[in-house]
C-alpha positions, 0 to 999 in steps of 0.5 A, spaced: 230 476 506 231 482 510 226 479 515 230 473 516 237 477 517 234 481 523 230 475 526 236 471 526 240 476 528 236 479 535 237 471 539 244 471 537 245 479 540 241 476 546 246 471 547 252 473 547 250 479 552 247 472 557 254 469 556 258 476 558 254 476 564 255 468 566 262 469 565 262 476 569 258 474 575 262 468 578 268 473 578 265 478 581 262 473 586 269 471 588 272 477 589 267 479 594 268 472 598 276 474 598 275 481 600 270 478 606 275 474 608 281 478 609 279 482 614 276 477 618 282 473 619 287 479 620 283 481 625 283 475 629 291 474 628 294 481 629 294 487 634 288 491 632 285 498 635 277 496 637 272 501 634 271 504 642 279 505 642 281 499 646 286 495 643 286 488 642 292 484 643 294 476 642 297 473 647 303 472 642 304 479 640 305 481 649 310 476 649 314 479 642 313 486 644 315 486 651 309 487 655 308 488 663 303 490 667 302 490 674 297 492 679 296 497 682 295 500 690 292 506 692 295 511 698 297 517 701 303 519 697 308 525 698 306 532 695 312 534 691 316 538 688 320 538 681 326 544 681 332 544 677 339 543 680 345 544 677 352 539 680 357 541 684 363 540 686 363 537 694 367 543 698 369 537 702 372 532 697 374 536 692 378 542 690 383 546 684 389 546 683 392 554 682 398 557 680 401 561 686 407 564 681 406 567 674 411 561 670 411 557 665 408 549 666 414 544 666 410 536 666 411 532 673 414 525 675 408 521 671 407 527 666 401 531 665 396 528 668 388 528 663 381 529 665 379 522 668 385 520 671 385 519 679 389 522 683 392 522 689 392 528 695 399 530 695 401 528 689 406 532 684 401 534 678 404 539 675 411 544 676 411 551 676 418 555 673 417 562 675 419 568 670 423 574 672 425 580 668 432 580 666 435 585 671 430 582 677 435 577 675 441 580 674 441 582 680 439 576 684 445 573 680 450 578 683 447 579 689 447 571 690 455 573 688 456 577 694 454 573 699 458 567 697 464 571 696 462 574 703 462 567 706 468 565 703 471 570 707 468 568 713 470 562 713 476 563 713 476 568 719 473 562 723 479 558 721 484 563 724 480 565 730 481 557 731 487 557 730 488 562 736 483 559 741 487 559 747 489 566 745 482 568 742 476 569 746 470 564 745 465 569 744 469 571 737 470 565 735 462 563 736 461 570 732 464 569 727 461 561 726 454 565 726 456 570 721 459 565 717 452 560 717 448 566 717 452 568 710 450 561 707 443 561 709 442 567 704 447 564 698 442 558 699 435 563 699 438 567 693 440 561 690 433 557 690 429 563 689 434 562 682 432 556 680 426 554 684 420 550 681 414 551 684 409 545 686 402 543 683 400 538 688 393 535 688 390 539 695 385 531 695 384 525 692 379 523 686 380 525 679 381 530 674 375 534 672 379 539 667 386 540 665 387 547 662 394 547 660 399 543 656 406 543 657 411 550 656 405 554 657 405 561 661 400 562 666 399 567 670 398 567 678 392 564 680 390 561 675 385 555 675 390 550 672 387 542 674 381 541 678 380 535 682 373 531 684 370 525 688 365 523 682 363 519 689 361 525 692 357 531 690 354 536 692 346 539 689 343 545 688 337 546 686 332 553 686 326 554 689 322 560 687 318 559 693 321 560 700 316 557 704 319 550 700 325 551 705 322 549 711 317 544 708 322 539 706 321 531 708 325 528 703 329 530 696 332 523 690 334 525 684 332 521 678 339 518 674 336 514 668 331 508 672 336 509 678 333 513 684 338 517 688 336 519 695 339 526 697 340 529 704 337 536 705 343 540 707 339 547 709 338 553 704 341 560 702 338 566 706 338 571 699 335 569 693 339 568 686 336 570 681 329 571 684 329 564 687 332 561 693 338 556 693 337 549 696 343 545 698 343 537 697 348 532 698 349 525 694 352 520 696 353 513 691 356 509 686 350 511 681 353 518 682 359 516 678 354 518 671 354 525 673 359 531 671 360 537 675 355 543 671 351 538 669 343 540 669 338 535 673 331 535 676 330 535 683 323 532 687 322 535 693 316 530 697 314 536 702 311 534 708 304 535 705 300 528 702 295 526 696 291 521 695 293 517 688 296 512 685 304 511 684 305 508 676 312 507 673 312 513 669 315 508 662 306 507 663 304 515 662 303 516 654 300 522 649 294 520 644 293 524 638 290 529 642 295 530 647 292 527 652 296 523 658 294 516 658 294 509 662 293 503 658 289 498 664 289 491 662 281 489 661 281 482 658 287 477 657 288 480 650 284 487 650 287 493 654 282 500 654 286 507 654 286 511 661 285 519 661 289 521 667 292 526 672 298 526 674 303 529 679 311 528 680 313 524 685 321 521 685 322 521 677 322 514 676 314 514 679 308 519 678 303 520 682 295 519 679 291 522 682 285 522 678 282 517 673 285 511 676 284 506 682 286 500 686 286 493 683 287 495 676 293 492 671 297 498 668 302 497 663 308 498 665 312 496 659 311 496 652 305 502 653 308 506 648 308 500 643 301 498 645 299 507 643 301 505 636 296 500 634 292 502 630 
């Protein structure tokens, strides 16, 4: 009997383990045929990062990530400079308003005006009530008494004296008419110097850069009370810590966003400031109206000197993981390679490549840091 249960037993064992595998191994089988797949398809739809560091890139996801490529022109271009500046004010087409007395701030005809406002040259800003000390006052109130009362004498000397005109020389009565006129003049100074407002009239026309005052406030004299600016006109400084750059000077632009300014060079400082030479340049233009008066910029100097390169947007400069200034040219329809390149400041807008990349290539000019992050 017990040779009859294990011989039974040992088919029945072997058979469940044979259906065990069956049932596992299609599974198994499909599974790997899915997972084969997937990559296959993804890499042929989607963006990809290639194994040799290239990206490939569809057509569709150019046209939806706003790609733009142009081709590039090699060439001489201008050695420069990058310094930085600091907006002023045009001597010439601004100016402050001060207070010449020490007084209180009365508002003018349309109020006190704000920053921004524009203004106009010999407008009334601001009006200036002059303070006094009490005796000073006094004493001007009695002396302004005086010489009315003293003019009210002369008047009535001078009625007299032309009463008696054919009795009374000539030369009286016109001396007691100068007395009488010259008594009026001073009641009239006395009486302005009392109760007169000094104006704070605009010295140009533009708009209010700062307001420092509200109304009632006490100022002392001198004090900076508005400030007036041309935003269509402003002067740049920028400091060079060579002074040979000076005399090397061909062209100068300041860099405003993706706008270029054209500056003109208006000559440079003969002593330093802080270890470095002031260099003075004048702007001109409606992109200036951006700028606030302080504000720090760049400024590129082109000197005399060139270098050969080629000029690329700076929008195509990027890093990689590394730190490394790239370019992505465009290789294929679909397929750009990374570029390790040299680079020099040119105007703040373009760079100057001076190594890594030639003539008749594609650059991507938009859309290279969306193509860095591929992965």
């Amino acid at each position: 009997m017990n040779f009859c249960k294990s011989h039974f037993r040992i088919p029945l064992l072997a058979g469940f383990t044979l259906a065990l595998m069956l049932i596992a191994m299609p599974g198994q089988a499909g599974g790997d045929h899915d997972q084969g797949n997937a990559p296959a398809a993804s890499g042929s739809e989607g963006p990809q990062r290639q194994s040799d560091g290239s990206v490939f890139l569809p057509k569709p996801a150019q046209r939806q990530l706003g790609v733009r490529t142009s081709m590039t022109q090699a060439g001489d271009l201008p050695r420069t400079v990058e310094l930085n500046g600091k907006v002023l004010m045009d001597p010439n087409a601004g100016g402050r308003v001060q207070a010449m007395l020490a007084g209180r701030i009365e508002p003018g005809p349309g109020g006190l005006p704000t920053g921004g406002q524009a203004v106009r040259k010999g407008e009334v800003l601001a009006w200036v009530l002059p303070s006094a000390a009490p005796i000073e006052r006094s004493n001007q109130a009695a002396q302004l008494a005086e010489l009315r009362a003293g003019k009210a004498l002369a008047d009535k000397r001078v009625a007299r004296l032309r009463e008696l005109a054919d009795t009374v020389p000539r030369k009286e009565i016109e001396a007691a008419e100068s007395e009488a006129a010259s008594l009026a003049e001073r009641a009239a100074a006395v009486s302005a110097g009392l109760g007169n407002r000094d104006p704070l009239v605009a010295p140009v026309t533009g708009v209010i850069a700062s307001a420092n005052v509200v109304a009632g406030q006490v100022v002392d004299a001198r004090e900076l009370v508005f400030e007036i600016v041309d935003p269509s006109r402003l002067r740049i400084e920028a400091l060079a810590f060579d002074a040979a750059l000076a005399s090397d000077v061909g062209s100068a632009t300041l860099a405003i966003g993706n706008e270029r300014v054209p500056l003109v060079f208006t000559g440079a400082a003969r002593s330093l400031r802080e270890q470095a030479l002031p260099m003075g340049f004048r702007a001109e233009g409606a992109a200036l109206s951006k700028l606030a008066v302080g504000q720090p910029v760049r400024v590129f100097v082109q000197t005399k000197h060139t270098v050969k390169g080629v000029a690329v947007p700076v929008a195509s400069l990027v890093k990689t993981s590394a730190n490394q200034t790239i370019v992505w040219v465009k290789s294929g329809p679909e397929r750009f390679e990374p570029r390790p390149v040299t680079t020099e400041p040119l105007d703040g807008v373009t760079v100057a490549v001076t190594s890594g990349l030639g003539a008749g290539e594609r650059v991507a000019t938009q859309g290279a840091t969306l193509i860095n992050q591929v992965r």
